[in-house]
DOSE-622825 format. One record per residue (C-alpha): residue number from 1; residue in three letters; x, y, z. Coordinates in Angstrom, 3 decimals. Example, Ala and Ser with C-alpha at 12.3 -4.5 7.8 and 13.67 -1.06 7.14 Angstrom:
# DOSE-622825
+-----+------+----------+----------+----------+
|  nr | rest |     east |    north |       up |
+-----+------+----------+----------+----------+
|   1 |  ALA |   12.300 |   -4.500 |    7.800 |
|   2 |  SER |   13.670 |   -1.060 |    7.140 |
+-----+------+----------+----------+----------+
END
This chain:
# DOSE-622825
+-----+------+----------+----------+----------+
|  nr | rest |     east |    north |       up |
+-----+------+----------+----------+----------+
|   1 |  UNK |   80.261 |   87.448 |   66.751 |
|   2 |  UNK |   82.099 |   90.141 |   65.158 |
|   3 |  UNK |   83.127 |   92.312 |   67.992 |
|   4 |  UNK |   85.275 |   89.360 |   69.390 |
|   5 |  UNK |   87.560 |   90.180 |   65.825 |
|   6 |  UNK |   87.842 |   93.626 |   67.001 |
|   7 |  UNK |   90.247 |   92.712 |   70.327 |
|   8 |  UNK |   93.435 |   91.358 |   71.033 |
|   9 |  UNK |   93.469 |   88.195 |   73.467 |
|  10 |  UNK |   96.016 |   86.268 |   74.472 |
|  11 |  UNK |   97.020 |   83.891 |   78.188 |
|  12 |  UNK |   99.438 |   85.444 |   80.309 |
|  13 |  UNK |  100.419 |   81.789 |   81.171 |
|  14 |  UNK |  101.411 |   78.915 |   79.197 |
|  15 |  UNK |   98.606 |   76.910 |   81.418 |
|  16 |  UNK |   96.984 |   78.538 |   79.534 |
|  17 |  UNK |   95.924 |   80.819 |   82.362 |
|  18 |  UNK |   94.599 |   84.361 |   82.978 |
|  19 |  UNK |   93.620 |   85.962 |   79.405 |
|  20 |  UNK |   94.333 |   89.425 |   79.295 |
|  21 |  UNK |   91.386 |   91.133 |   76.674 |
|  22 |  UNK |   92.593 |   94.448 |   74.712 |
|  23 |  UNK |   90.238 |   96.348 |   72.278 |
|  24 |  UNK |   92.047 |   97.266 |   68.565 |
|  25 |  UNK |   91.071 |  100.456 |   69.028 |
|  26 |  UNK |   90.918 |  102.626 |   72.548 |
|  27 |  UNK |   87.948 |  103.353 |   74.727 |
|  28 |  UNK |   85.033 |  100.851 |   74.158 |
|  29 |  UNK |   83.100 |  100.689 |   77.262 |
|  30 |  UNK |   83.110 |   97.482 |   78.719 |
|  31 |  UNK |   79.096 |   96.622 |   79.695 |
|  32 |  UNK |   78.331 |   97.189 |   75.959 |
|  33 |  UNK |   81.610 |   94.704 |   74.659 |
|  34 |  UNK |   80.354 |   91.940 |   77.386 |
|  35 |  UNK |   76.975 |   92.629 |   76.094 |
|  36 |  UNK |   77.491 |   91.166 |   72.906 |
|  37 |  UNK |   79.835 |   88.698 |   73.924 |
|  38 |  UNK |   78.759 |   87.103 |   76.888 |
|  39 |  UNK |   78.685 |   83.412 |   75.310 |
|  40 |  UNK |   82.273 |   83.791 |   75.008 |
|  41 |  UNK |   83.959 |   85.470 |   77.951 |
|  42 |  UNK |   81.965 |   82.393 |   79.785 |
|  43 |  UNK |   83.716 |   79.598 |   77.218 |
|  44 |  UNK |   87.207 |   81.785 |   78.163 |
|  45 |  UNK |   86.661 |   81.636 |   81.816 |
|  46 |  UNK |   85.971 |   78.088 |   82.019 |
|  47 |  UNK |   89.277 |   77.823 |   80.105 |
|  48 |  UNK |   91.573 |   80.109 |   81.212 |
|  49 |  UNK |   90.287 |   81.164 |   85.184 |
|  50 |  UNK |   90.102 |   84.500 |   84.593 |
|  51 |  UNK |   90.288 |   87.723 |   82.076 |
|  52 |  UNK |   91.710 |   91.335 |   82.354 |
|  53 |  UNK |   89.954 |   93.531 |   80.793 |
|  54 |  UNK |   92.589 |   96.116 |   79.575 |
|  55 |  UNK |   92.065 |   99.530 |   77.829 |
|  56 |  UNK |   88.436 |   99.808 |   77.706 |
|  57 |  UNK |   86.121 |  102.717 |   79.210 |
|  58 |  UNK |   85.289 |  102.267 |   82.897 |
|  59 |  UNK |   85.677 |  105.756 |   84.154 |
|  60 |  UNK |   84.076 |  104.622 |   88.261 |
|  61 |  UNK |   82.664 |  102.372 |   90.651 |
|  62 |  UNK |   79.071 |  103.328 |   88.613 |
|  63 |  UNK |   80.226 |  102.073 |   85.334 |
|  64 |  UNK |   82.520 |   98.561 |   87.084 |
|  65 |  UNK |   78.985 |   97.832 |   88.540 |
|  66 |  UNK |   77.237 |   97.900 |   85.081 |
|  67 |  UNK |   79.718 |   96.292 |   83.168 |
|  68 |  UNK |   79.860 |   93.175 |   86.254 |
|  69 |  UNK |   75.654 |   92.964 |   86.287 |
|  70 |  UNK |   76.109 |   92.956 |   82.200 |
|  71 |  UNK |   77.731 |   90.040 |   82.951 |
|  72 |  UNK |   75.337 |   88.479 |   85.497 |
|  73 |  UNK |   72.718 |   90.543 |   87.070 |
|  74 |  UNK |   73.115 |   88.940 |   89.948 |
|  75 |  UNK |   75.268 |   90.845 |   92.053 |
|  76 |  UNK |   75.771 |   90.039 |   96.141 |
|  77 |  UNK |   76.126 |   91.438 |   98.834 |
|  78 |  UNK |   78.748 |   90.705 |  101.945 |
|  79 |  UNK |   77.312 |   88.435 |  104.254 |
|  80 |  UNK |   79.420 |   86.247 |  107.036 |
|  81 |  UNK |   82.580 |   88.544 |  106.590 |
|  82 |  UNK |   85.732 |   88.069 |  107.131 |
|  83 |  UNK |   87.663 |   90.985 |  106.270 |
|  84 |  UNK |   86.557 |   94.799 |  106.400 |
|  85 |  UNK |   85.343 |   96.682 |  103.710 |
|  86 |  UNK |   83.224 |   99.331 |  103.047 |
|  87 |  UNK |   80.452 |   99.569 |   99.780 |
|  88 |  UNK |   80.889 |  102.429 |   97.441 |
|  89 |  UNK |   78.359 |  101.979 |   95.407 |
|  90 |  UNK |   75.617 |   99.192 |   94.836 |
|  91 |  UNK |   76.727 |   96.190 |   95.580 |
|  92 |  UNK |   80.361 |   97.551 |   94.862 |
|  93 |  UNK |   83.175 |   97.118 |   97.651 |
|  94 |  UNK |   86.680 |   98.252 |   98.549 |
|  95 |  UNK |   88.341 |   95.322 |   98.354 |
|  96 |  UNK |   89.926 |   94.151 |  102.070 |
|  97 |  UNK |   90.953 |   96.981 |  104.008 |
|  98 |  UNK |   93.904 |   95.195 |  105.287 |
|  99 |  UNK |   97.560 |   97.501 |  106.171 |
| 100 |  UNK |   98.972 |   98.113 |  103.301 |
| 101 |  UNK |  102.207 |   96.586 |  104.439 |
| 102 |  UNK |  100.785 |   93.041 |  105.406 |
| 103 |  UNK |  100.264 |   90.524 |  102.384 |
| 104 |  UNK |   96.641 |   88.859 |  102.375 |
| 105 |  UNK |   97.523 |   84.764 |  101.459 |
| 106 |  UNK |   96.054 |   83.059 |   98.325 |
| 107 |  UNK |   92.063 |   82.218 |   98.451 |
| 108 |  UNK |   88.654 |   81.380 |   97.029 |
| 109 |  UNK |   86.306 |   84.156 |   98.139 |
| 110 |  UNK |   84.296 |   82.763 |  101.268 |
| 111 |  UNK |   85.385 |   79.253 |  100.888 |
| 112 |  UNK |   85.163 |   78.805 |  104.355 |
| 113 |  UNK |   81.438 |   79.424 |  104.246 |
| 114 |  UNK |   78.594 |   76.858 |  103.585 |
| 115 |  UNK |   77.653 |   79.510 |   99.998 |
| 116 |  UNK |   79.907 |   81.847 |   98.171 |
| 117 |  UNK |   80.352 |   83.706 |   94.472 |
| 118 |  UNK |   80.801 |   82.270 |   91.655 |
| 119 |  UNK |   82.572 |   84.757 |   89.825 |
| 120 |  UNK |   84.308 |   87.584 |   91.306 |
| 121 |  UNK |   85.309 |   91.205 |   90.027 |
| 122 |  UNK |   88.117 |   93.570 |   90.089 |
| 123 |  UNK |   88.403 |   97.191 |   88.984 |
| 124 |  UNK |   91.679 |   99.321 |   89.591 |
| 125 |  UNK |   90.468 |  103.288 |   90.519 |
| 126 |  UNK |   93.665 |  103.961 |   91.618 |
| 127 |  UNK |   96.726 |  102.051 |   90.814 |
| 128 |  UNK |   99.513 |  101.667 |   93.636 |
| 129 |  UNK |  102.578 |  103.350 |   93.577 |
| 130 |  UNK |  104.251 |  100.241 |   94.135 |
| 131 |  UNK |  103.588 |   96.920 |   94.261 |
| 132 |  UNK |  100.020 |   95.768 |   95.587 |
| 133 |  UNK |   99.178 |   93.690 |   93.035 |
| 134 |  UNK |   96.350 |   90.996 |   92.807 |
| 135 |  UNK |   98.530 |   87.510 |   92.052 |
| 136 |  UNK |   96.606 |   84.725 |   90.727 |
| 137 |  UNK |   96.839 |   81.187 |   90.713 |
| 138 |  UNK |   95.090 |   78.450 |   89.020 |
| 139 |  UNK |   93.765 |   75.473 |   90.780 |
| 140 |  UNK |   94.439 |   73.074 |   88.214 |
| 141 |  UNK |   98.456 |   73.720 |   88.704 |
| 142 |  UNK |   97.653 |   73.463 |   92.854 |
| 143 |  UNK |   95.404 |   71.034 |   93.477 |
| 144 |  UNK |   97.260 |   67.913 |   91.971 |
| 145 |  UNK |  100.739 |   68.572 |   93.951 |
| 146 |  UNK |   98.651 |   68.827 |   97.269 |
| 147 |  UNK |   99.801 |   65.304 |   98.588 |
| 148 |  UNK |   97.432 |   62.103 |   98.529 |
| 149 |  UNK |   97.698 |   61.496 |  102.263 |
| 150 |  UNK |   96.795 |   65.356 |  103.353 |
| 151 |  UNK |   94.095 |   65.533 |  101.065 |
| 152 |  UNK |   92.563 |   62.243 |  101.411 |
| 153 |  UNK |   92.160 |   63.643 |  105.187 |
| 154 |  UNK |   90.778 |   66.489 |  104.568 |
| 155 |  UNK |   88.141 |   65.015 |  102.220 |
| 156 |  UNK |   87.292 |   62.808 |  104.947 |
| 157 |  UNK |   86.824 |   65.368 |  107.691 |
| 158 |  UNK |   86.076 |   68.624 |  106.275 |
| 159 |  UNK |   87.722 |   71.917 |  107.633 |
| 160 |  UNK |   86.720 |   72.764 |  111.144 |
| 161 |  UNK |   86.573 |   76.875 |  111.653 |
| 162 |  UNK |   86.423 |   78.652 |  114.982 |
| 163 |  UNK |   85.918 |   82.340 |  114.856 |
| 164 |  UNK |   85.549 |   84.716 |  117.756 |
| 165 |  UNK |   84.127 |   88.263 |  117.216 |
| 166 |  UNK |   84.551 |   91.001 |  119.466 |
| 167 |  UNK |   85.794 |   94.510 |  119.018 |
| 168 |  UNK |   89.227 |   93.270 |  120.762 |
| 169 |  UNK |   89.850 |   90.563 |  118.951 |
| 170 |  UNK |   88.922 |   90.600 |  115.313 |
| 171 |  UNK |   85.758 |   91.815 |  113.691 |
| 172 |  UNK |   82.717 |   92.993 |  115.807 |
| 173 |  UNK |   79.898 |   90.233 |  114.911 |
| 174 |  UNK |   77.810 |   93.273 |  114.076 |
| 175 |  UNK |   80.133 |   93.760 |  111.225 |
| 176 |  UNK |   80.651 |   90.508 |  110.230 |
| 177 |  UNK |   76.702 |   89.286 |  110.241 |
| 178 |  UNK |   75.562 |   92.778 |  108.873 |
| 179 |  UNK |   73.182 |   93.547 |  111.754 |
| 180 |  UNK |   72.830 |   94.426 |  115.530 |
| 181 |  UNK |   70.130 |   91.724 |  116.119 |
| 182 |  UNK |   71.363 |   89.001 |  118.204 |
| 183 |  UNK |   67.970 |   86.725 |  116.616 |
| 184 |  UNK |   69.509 |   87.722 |  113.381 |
| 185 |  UNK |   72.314 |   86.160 |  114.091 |
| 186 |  UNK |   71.236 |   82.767 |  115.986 |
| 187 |  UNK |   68.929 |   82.571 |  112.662 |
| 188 |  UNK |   71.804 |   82.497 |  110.156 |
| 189 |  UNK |   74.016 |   80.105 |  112.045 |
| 190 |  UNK |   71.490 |   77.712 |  112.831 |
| 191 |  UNK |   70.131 |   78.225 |  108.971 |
| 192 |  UNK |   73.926 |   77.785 |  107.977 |
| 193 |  UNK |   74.549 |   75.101 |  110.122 |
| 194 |  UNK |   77.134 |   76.998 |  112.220 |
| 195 |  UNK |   77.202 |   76.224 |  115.989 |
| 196 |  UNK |   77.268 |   79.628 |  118.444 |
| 197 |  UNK |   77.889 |   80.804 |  121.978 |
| 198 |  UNK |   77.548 |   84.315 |  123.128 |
| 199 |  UNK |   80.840 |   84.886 |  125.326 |
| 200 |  UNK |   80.446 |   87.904 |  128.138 |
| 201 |  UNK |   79.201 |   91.227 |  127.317 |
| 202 |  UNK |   79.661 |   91.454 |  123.474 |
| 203 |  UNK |   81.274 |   88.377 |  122.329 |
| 204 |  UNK |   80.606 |   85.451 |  120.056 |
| 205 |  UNK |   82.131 |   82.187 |  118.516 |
| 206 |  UNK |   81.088 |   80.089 |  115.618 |
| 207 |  UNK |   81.983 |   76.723 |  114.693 |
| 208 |  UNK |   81.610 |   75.357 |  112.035 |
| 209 |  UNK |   82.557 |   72.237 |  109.721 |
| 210 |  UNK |   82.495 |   73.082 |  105.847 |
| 211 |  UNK |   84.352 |   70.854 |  102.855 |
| 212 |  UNK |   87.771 |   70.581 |  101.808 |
| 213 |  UNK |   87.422 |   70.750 |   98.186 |
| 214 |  UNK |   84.276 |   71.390 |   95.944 |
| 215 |  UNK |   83.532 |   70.381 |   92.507 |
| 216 |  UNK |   83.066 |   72.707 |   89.766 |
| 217 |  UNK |   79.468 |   73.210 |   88.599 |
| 218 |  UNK |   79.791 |   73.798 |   84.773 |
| 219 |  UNK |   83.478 |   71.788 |   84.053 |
| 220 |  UNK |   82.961 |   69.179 |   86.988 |
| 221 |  UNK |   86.446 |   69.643 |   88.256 |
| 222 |  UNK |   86.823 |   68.887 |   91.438 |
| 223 |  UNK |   89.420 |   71.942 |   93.289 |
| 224 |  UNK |   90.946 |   72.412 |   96.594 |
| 225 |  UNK |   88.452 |   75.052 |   97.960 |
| 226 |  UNK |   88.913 |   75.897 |  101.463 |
| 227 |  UNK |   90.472 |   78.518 |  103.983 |
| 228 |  UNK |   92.722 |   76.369 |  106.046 |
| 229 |  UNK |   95.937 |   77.619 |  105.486 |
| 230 |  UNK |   94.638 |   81.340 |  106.118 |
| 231 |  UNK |   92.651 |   80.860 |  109.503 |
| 232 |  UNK |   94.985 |   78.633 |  110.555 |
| 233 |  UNK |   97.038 |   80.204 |  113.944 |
| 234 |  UNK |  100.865 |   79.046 |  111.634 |
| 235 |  UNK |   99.441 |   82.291 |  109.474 |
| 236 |  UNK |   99.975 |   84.858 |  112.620 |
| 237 |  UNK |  103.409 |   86.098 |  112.936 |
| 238 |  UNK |  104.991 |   83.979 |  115.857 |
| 239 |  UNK |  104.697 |   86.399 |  118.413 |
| 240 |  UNK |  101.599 |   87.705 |  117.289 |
| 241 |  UNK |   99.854 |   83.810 |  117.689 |
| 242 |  UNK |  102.271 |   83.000 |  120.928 |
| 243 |  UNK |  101.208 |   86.492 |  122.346 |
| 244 |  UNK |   97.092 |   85.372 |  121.123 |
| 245 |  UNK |   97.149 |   82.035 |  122.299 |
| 246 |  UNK |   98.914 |   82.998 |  125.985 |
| 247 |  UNK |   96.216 |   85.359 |  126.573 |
| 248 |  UNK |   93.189 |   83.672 |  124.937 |
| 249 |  UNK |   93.966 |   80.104 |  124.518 |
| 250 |  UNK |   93.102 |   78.169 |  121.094 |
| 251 |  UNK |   89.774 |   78.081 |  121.298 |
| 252 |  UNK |   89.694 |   82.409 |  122.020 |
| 253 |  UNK |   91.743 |   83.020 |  118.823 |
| 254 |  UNK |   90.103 |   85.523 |  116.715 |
| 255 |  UNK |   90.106 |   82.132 |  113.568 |
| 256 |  UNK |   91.603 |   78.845 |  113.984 |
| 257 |  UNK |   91.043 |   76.035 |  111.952 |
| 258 |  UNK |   90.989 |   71.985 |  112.534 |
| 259 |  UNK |   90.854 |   68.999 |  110.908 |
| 260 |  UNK |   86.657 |   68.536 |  110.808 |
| 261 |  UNK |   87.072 |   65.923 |  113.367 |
| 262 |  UNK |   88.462 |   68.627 |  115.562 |
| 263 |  UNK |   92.167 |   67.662 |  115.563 |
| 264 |  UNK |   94.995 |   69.766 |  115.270 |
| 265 |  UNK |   96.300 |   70.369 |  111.550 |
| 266 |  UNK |   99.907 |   70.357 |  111.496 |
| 267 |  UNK |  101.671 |   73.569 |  111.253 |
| 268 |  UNK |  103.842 |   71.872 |  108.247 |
| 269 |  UNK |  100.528 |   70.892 |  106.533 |
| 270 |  UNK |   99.257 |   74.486 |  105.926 |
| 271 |  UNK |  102.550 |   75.973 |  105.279 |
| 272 |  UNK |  102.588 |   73.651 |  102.483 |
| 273 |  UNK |   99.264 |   74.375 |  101.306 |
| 274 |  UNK |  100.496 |   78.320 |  101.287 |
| 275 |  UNK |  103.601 |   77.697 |   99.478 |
| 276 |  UNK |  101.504 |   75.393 |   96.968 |
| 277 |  UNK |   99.502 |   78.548 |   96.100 |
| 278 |  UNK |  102.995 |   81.038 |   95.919 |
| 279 |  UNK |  104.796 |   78.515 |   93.377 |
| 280 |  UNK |  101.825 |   78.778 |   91.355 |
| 281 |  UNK |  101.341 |   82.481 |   91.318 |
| 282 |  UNK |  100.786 |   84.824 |   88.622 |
| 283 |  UNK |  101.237 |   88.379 |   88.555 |
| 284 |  UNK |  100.827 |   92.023 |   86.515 |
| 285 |  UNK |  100.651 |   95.393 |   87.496 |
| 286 |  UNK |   97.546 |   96.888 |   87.912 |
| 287 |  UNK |   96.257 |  100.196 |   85.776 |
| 288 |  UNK |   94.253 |  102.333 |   86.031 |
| 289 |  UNK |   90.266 |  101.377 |   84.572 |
| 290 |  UNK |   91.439 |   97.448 |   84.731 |
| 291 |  UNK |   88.563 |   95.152 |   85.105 |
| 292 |  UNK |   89.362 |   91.857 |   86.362 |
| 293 |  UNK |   86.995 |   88.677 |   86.411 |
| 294 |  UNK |   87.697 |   85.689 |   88.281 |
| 295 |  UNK |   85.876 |   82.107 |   87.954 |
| 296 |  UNK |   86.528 |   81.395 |   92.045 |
| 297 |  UNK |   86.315 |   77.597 |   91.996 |
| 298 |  UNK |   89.394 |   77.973 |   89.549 |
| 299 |  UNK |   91.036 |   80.614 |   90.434 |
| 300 |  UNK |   92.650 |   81.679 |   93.369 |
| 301 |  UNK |   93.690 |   85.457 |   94.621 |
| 302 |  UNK |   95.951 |   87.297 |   97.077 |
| 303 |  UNK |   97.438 |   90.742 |   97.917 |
| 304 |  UNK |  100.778 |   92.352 |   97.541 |
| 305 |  UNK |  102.105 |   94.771 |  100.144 |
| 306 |  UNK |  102.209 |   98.616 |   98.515 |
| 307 |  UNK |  103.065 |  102.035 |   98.936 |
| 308 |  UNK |  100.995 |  105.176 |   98.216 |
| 309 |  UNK |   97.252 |  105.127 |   97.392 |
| 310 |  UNK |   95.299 |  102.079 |   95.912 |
| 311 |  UNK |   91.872 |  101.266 |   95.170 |
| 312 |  UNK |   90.907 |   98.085 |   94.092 |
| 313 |  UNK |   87.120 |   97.932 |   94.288 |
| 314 |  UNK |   85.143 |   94.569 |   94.170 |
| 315 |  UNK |   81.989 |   93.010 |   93.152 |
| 316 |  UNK |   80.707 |   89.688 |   93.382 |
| 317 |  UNK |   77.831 |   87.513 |   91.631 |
| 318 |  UNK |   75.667 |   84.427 |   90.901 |
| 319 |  UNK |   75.641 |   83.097 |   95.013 |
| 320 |  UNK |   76.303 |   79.038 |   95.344 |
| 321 |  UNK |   75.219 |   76.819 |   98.383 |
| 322 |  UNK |   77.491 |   74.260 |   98.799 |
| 323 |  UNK |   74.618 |   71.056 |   99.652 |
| 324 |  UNK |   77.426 |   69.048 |  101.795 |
| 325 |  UNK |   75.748 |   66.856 |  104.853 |
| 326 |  UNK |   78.093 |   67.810 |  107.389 |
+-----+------+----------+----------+----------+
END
């Protein structure tokens, strides 16, 4: 495989972790280099989590959605949101729309769903002016200092998730399920194996019980995969959740999240589980025409605050349906 001579590659991390790809000479585009060496970005994934993709040719949103389906054809589109965004091209997303002065914690994409990507994609159109970046971290430095006794209990139970929708509380269910059919709806959940209740004019909650970890289909590692720590009410500012909870109560929070059995999970416990992810992170500046690819089982991402513009669009591939029992 000669083209694979032809580039400079080398871990960011001493894991090793996140392998940052450079061509010897500037402005290959990117769909033709992954063309011809598909075999072994999938080998370097498996090993390092993910690859950057720096200094090759992807001028727009166009040319980041060829070079991801060169990759895998495969590419998805947003079901069972949780976050806003808005697609720019096909199957191409702004990636969360979140203020730009609020950090968005570490994460697997749509781990608390019952089927999410497999691999995930990044592409920088505009670089912020400061900060904003995309930190990393690798599941195989996380998932070992997560103590015995908090995960054998989440094993055991699963991860509970209540979500109400409304326009005054978080997303509109329209937005989140991708439709204004109300049968649409009731047919995903019950497909899913999410319980519902309509709630007054235009409301809706979902419960739902979905695992804890999830082993790795190709390298049969078995990861902490779950949003816990993020829909749990510890992640709202204290006044924010005090404010939420006085007015709706804990089961009216926008997200919550429970042990599976439907007991509280201690405040302590996900703070932990954050900080696990922020001692593990890894970070670099983003520039613009950066291509990022993420194996999400191994790899975890978050969100900087910035200033000034940024555009980091997304894409997302190869959908897997978690077979749990629950």
């Amino acid at each position: 495989m000669p083209a694979i001579q032809e580039i400079r590659a080398h871990p960011l991390h001493e894991e090793p972790f996140l392998l940052q790809v450079e061509p010897d000479s500037p402005g290959p585009g990117l769909a033709g280099w992954i063309s011809g060496n598909r075999g072994w970005l999938v080998d370097q994934l498996r090993r390092h989590g993910a690859v950057l993709f720096r200094g090759f040719t992807v001028p727009d949103a166009d040319a980041f959605g060829r070079a991801a389906r060169t990759f895998s054809p495969l590419l998805l589109d947003y079901q069972e949101r949780a976050a806003p965004r808005t697609e720019v091209a096909d199957k191409v997303f702004t990636s969360t729309e979140f203020a730009a002065d609020q950090w968005i914690p570490f994460h697997h994409e749509m781990s608390y769903s019952h089927n999410w990507p497999s691999w995930l994609y990044f592409y920088c159109d505009v670089p912020p002016a400061r900060g904003g970046a995309t930190p990393l971290a690798s599941e195989r430095a996380v998932s070992p200092r997560i103590p015995a006794e908090v995960r054998d209990r989440f094993v055991r139970h699963g991860v509970r998730y209540v979500r109400n929708y409304g326009p005054d509380l978080d997303l509109p269910w329209q937005e989140v399920f991708q439709t204004t059919d109300r049968d649409e709806v009731a047919g995903y959940c019950r497909a899913s194996k999410m319980d519902f209740e309509w709630i007054g004019a235009d409301g809706l909650r979902t419960t739902s019980v979905r695992q804890a970890v999830s082993r790795h289909p190709a390298t049969r590692e078995i990861v902490w995969f779950n949003h816990a720590h993020i829909f749990h009410v510890s992640n709202l500012p204290v006044e924010v959740s005090a404010m939420l909870v006085e007015e709706f109560g804990f089961d009216g929070l926008p997200r919550n999240a429970y042990y599976g059995d439907g007991s509280p999970i201690e405040d302590e416990v996900a703070r932990l589980i954050r900080q696990l992810y922020r001692d593990a992170a890894v970070s670099f500046p983003w520039q613009r025409g950066d291509v990022l690819l993420v194996d999400n089982w191994l790899t975890s991402h978050a969100r900087e605050p910035f200033d000034g513009d940024r555009r980091i669009l997304v894409a997302m591939s190869d959908l897997h349906v978690e077979r749990s029992e629950r």
